[in-house]
N, C-alpha and C positions, 0 to 999 in steps of 0.2 A: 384834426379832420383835414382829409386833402382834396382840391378843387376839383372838380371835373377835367379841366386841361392836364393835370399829373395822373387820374384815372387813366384818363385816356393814349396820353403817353406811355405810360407804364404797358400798356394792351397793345402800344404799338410795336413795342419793345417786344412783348410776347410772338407776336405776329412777325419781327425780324425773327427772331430765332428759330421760329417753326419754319419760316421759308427757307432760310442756308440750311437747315438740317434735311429738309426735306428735298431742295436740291440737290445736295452732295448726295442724297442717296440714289435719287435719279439717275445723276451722273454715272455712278457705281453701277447702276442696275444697266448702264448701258454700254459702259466697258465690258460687264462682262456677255451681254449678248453678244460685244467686236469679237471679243475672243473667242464664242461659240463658233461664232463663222468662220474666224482663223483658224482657228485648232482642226473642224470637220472640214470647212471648205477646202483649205489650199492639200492637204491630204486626201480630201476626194479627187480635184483635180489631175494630182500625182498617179495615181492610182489608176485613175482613169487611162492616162496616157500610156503607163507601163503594161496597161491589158490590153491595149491598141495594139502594141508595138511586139508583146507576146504570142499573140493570136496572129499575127500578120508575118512572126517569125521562123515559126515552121509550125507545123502537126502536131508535133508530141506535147506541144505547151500551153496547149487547147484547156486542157481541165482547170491547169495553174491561172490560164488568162481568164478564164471565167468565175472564179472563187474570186479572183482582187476586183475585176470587172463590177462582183457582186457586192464587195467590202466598198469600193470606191460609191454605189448604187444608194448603200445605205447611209452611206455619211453624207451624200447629197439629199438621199432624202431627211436626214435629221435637219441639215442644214433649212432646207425649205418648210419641213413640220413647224419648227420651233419661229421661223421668220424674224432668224436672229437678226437682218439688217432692218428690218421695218421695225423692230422694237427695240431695235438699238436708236435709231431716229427718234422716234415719239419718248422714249427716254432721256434723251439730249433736249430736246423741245420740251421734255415739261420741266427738268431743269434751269434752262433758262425762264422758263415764266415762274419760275420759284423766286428765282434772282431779280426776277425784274419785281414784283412785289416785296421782297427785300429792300430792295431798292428805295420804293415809293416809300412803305412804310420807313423807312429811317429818314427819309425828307423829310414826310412827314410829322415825326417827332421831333428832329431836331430843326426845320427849318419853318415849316408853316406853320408849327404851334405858335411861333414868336408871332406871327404876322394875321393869322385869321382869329376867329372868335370858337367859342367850346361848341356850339351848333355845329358851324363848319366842320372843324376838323373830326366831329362826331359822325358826321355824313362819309368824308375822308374815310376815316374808320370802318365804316359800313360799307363802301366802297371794296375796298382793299381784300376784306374778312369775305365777303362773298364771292371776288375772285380768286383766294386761296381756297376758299371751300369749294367752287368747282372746279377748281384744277385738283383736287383734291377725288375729288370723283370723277375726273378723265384721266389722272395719271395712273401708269401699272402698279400693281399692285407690287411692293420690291419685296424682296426674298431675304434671309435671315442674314445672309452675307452681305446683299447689296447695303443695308442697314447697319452690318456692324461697319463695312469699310468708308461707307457715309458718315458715321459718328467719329471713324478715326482721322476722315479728314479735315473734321470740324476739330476736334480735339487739337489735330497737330497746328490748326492757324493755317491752313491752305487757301478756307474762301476772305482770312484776313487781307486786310487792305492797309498797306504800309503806315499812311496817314493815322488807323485807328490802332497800331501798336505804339506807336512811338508816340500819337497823341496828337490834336487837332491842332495847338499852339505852336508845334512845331512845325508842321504844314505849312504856315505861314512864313516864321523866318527860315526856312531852311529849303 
């Protein structure tokens, strides 16, 4: 039979994992709004300029300058539909609050378990759990891809932290 302090540790542990997974996919989910915006934006802009400079170049390039006019129209409006920089933001920000309850919770297991009582760090616990759960319910919802390239950069060791590959006794002498 195991105490309450290793239940709860144990859940603390669950709740590290759930938050680096669920930030790296944050993450993902908001690279690739960057790149909605790079891809449409800097192509709109282009676009934009060469139908300026078309239209303003003679007569006859009138029809030409108003078809790219209209292509460059629509990639700014995708770009604004989709409001890939604002949810590329709020993607980044719920990321980081992924991380920062990561964070806590592994203090918590490996550092204040030593030092408070099973009540405490049971509050601790309760604590934590209901700020992942509503960031849970303000973070975007991520898409199939933000998710697989989330797991692949948990898989590859990206949100590793040197100290926990090589090991904590090592941290010390080294």
């Amino acid at each position: 039979m195991t105490t309450p302090e290793v239940e709860i540790a144990v859940e603390l542990e669950r709740l590290e994992e759930d938050s680096v997974h669920s930030a790296a996919t944050q993450f993902a989910l908001g690279q690739q709004y960057r790149m909605i915006e790079l891809v449409a934006g800097i192509p709109a802009t282009i676009l934009a300029a060469v139908a300026g400079v078309t239209a303003l170049a003679s007569t006859t390039g009138r029809v030409t300058a108003g078809v790219i006019a209209l292509v460059a129209a629509g990639l700014g409006a995708l770009v604004t539909f989709l409001g890939a920089a604002d949810r590329s933001a709020r993607a980044s920000a719920a990321g980081n609050e992924y991380l920062a309850i990561q964070k806590e919770a592994r203090r918590a297991r490996l550092i204040d378990s030593q030092l408070v009582d099973a009540a405490t760090l049971r509050e601790l616990l309760r604590t934590l759990t209901d700020r992942a759960h509503a960031q849970n319910l303000a973070a975007q919802p991520p898409n199939v891809f933000a998710r697989r390239f989330g797991r692949r950069s948990v898989e590859r060791g990206d949100r590793d932290h040197i100290v926990d590959v090589r090991g904590a006794g090592d941290a010390q002498n080294g």
